[in-house]
N, CA, C and O of each residue as an XYZ file, in Angstrom:
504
protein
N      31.643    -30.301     -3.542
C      30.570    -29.422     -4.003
C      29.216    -29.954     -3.548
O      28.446    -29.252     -2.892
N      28.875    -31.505     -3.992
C      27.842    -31.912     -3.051
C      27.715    -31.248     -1.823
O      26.846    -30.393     -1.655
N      28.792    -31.687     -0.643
C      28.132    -31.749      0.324
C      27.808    -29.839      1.002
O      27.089    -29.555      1.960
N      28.476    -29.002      0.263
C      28.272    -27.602      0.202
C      26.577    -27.603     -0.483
O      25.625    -27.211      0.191
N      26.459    -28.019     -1.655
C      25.105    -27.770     -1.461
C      24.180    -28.014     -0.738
O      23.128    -27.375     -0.717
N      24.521    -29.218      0.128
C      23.727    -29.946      0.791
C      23.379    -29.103      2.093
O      22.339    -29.099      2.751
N      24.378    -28.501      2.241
C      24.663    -27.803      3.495
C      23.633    -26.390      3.309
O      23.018    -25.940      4.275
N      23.564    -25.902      2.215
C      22.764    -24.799      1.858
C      21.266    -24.968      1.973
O      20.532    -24.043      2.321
N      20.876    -26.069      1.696
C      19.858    -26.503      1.287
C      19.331    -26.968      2.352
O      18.100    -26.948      2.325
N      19.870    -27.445      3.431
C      19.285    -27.466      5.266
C      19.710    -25.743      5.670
O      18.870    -25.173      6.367
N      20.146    -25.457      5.528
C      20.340    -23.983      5.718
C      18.979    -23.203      5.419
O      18.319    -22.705      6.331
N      18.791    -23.167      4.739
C      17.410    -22.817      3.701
C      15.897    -22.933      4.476
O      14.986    -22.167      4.787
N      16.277    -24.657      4.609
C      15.244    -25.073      5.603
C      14.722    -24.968      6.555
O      13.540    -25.041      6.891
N      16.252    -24.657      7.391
C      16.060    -24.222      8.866
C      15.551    -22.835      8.891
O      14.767    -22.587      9.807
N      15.908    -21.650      7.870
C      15.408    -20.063      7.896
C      14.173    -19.998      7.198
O      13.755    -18.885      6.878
N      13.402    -21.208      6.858
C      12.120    -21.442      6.099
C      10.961    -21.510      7.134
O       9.890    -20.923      7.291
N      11.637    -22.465      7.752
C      11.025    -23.112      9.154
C      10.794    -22.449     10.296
O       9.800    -22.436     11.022
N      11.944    -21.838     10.380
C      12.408    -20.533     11.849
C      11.166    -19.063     11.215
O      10.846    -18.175     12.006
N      10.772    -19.069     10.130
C       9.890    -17.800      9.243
C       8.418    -18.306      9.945
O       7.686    -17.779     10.783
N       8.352    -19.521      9.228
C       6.929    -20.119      9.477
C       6.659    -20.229     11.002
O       5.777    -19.632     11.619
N       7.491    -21.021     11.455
C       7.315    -20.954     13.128
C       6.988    -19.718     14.035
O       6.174    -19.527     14.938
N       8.078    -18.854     13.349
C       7.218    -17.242     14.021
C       6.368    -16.445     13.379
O       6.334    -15.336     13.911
N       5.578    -16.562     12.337
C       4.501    -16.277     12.190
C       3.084    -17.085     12.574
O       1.993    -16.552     12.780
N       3.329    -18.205     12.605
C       2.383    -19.184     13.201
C       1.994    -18.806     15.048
O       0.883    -18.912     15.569
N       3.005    -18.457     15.583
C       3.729    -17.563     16.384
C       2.690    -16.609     17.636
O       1.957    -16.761     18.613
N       3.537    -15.153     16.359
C       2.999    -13.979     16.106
C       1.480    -13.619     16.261
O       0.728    -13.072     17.068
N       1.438    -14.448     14.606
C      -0.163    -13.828     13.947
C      -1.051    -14.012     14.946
O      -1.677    -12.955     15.037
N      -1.473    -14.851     15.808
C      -2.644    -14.648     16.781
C      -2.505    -13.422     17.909
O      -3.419    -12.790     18.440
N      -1.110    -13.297     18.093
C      -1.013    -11.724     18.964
C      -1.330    -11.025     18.414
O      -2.301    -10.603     19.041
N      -1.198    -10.222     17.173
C      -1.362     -9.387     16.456
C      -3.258     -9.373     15.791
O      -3.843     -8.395     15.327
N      -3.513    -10.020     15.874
C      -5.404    -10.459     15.459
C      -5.780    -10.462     16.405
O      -6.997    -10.649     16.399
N      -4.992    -10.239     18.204
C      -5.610    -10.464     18.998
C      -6.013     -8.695     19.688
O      -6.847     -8.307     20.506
N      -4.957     -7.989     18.873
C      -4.424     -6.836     19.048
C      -5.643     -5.738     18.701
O      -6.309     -4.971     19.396
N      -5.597     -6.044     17.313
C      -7.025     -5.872     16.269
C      -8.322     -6.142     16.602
O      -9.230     -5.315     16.681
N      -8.373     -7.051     16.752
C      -9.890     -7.538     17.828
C     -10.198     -6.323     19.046
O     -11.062     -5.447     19.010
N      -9.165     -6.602     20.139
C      -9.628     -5.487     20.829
C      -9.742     -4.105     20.837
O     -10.304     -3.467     21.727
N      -9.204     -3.631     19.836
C      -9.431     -2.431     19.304
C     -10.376     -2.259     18.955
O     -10.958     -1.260     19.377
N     -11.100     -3.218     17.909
C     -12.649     -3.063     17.198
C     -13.282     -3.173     18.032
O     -14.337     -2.550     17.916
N     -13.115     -3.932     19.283
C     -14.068     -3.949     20.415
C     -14.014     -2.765     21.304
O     -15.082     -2.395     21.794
N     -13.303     -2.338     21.489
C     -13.082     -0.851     22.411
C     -13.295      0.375     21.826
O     -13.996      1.243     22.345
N     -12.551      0.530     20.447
C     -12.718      1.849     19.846
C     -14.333      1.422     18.814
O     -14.646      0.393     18.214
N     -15.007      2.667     18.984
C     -16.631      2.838     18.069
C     -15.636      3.609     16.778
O     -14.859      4.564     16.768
N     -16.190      2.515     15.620
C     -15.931      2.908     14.017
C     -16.884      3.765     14.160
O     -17.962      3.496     14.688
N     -16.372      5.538     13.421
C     -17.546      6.597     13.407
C     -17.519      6.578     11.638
O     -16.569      6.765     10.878
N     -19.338      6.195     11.269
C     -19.485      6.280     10.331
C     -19.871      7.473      9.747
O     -19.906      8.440     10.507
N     -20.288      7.720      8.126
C     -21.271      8.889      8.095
C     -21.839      9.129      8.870
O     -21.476     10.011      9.650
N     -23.056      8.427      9.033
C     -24.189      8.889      9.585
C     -23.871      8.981     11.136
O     -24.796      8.790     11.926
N     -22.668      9.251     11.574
C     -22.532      9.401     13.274
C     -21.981     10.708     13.239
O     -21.159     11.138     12.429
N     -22.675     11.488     14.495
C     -22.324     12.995     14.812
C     -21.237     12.879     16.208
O     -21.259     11.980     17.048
N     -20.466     13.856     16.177
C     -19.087     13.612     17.214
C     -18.657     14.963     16.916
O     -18.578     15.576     15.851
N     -18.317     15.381     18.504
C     -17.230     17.015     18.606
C     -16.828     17.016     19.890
O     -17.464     16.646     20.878
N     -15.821     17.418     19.829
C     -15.220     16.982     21.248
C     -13.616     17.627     21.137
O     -13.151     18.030     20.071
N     -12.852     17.643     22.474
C     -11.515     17.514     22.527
C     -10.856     16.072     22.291
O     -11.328     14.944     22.431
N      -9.858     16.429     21.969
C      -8.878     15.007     21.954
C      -8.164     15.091     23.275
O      -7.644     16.127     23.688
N      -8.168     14.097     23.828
C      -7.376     13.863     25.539
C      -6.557     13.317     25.026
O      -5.478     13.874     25.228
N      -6.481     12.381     24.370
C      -5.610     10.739     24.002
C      -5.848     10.500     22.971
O      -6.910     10.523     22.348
N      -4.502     10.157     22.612
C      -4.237      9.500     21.178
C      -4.360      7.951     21.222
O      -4.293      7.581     22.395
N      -4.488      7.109     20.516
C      -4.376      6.077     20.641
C      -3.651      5.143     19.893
O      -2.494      5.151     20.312
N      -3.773      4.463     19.117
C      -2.990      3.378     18.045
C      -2.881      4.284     16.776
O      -4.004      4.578     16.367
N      -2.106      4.690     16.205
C      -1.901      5.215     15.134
C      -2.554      4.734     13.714
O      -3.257      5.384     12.941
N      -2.135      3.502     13.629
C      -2.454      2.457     12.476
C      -4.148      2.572     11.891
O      -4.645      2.444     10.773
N      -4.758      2.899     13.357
C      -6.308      2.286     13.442
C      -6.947      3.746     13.592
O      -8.176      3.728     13.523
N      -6.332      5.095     13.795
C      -6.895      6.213     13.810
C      -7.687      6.253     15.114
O      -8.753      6.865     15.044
N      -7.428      5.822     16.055
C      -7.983      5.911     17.384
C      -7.737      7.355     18.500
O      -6.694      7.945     18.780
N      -8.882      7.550     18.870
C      -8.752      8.787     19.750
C      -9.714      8.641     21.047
O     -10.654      7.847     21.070
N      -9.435      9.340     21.927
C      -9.984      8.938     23.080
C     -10.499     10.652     23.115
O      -9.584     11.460     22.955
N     -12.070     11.281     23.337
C     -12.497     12.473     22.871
C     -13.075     12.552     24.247
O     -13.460     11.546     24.844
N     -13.146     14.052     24.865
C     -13.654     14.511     26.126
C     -13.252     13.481     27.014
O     -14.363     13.063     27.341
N     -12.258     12.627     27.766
C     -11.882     11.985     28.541
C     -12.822     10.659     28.452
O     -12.758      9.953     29.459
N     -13.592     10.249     27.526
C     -14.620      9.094     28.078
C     -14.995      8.449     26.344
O     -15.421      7.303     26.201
N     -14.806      9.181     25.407
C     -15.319      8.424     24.302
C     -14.176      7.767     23.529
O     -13.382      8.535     22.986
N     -14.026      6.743     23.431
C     -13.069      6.284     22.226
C     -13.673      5.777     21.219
O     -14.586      4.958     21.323
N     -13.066      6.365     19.780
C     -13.499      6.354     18.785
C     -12.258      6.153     17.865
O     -11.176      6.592     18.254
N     -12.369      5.418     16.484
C     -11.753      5.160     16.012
C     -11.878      5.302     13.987
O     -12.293      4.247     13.506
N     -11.633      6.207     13.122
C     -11.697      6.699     11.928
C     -10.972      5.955     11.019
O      -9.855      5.453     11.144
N     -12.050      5.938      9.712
C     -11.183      5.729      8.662
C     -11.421      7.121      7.609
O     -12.383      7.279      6.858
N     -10.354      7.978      7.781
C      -9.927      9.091      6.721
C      -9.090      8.589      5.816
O      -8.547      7.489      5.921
N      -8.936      9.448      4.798
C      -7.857      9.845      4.013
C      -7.340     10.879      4.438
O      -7.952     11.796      4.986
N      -5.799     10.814      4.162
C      -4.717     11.691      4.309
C      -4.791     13.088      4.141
O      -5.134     13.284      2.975
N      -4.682     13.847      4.564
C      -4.257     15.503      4.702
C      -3.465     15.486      2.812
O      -2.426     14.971      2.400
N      -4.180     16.020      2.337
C      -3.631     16.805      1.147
C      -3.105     17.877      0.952
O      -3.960     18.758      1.047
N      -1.851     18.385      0.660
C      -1.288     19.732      0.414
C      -0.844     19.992     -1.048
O       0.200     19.722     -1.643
N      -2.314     20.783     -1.534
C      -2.120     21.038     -2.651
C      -0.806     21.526     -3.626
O      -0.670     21.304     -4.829
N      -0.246     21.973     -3.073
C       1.225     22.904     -3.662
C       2.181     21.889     -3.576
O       3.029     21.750     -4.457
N       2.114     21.093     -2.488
C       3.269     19.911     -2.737
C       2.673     18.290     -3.020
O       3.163     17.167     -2.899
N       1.792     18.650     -3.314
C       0.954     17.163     -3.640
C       1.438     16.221     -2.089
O       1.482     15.029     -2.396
N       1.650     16.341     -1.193
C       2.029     15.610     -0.335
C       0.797     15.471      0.675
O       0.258     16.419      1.246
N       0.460     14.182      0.791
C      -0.311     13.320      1.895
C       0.677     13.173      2.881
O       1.874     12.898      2.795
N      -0.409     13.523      4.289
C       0.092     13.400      5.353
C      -1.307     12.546      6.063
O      -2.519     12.751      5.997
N      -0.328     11.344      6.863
C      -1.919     10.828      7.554
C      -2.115     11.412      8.931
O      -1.367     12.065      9.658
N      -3.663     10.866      9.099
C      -4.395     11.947     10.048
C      -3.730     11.825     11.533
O      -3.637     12.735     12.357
N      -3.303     10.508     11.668
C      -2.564     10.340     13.138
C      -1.337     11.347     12.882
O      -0.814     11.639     13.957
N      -0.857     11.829     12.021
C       0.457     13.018     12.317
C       0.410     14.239     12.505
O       1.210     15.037     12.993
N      -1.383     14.403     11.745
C      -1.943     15.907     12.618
C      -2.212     15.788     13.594
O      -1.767     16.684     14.311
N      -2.862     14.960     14.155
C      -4.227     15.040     15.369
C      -3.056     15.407     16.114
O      -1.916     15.299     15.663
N      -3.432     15.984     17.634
C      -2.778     16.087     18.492
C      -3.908     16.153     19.867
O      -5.074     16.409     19.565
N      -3.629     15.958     21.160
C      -3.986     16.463     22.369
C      -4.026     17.718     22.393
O      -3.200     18.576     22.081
N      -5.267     17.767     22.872
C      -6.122     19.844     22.878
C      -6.914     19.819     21.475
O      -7.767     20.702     21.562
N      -7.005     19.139     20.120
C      -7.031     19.917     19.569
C      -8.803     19.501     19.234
O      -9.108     18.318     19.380
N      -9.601     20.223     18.916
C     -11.269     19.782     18.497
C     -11.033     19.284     17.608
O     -10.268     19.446     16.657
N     -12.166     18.207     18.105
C     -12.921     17.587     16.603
C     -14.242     17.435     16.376
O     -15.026     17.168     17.287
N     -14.655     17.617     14.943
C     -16.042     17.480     14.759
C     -16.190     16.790     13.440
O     -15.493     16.839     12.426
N     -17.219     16.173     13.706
C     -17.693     15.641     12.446
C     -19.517     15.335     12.898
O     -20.076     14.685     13.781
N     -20.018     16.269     11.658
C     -21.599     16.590     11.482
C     -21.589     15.211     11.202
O     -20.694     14.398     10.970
N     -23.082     15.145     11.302
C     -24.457     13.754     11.309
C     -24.680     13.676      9.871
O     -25.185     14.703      9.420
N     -24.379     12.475      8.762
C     -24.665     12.707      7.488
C     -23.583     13.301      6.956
O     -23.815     14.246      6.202
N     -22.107     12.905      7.207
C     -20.960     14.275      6.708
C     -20.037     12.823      6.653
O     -19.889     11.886      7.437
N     -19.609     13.091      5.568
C     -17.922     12.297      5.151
C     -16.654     13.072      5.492
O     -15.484     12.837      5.190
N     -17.264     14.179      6.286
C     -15.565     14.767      6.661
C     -15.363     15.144      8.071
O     -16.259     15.618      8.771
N     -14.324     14.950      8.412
C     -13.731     14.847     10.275
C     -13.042     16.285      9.807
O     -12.385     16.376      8.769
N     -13.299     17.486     10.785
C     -12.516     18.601     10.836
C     -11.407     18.482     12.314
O     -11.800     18.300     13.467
N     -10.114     18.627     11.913
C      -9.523     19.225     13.253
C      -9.380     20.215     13.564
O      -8.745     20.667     12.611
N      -9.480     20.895     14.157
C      -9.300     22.594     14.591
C      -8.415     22.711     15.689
O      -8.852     22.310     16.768
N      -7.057     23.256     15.648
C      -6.006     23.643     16.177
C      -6.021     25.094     16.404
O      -5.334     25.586     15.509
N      -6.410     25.879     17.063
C      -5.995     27.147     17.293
C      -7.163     28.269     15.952
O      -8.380     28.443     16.005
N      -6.356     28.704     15.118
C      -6.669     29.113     13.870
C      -6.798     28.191     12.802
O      -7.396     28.669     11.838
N      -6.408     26.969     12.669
C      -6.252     25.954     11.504
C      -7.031     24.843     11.640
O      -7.114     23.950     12.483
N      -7.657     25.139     10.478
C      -8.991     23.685     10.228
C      -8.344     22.895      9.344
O      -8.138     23.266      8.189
N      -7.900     21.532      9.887
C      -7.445     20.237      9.018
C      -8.629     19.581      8.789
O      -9.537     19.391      9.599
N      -8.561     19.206      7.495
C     -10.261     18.577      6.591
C      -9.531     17.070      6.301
O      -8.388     16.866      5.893
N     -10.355     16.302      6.576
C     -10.399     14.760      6.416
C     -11.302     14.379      5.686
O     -12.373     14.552      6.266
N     -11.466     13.826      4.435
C     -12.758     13.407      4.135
C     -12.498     11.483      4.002
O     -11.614     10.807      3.476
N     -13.899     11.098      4.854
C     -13.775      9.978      5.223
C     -14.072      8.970      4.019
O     -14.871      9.319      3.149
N     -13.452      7.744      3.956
C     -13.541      6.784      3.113
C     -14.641      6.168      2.502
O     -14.972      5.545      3.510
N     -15.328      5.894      1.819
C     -16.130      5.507      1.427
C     -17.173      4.205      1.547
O     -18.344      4.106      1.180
N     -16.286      3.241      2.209
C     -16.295      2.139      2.196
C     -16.862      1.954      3.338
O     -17.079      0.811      3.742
């Protein structure tokens, strides 16, 4: 029985170790990932005016869009609300290529406009 525990207990160690080792790893790819995003994509705040097509989508996670072939920009919304089913949908699962966007100067909300359908975003606060 000793040496069974013993055996568990380097077992343990080694999948403790093998965890830490690849996040020690990892984590600088991933911060390195993030970085250049904040450096490439412009955070659109309130007070920034923007309308344009969407050409390109970009990173999902980070709400990135690439607008009239030349601007990349990058949002923090809240989710698409559907009142009748209480269901949030986030904004990277509407947006699409073709579709406008605008967001007025002094405005907390990103409109998408698809055809006939205006998707309302209202932006985060923070």
């Amino acid at each position: 029985m000793d040496k069974l525990g013993n055996v568990d207990w380097k077992i343990m160690v080694a999948i403790v170790g093998s965890i830490l080792i690849g996040f020690i790893v990892i984590a600088p790819f991933f911060l390195k990932i993030e970085s250049n995003i904040k450096e490439k994509y412009k955070k659109i705040t309130v007070q920034d005016e923007i309308s344009g097509v969407v050409t390109k989508l970009g990173y999902k996670k980070y709400q990135c869009l690439e607008i009239d072939n030349h601007l990349l920009v990058r949002f923090d919304v809240q989710p698409l609300r559907i009142e009748s089913t209480r269901e949030m949908i986030p904004f990277s699962n509407v947006v699409q290529k073709g579709d406008s966007l605008i967001k007025r100067k002094d405005s907390d909300t990103v409109f998408i406009v698809r055809k006939d359908k205006k998707y309302i975003f209202p932006m985060y606060a923070w």
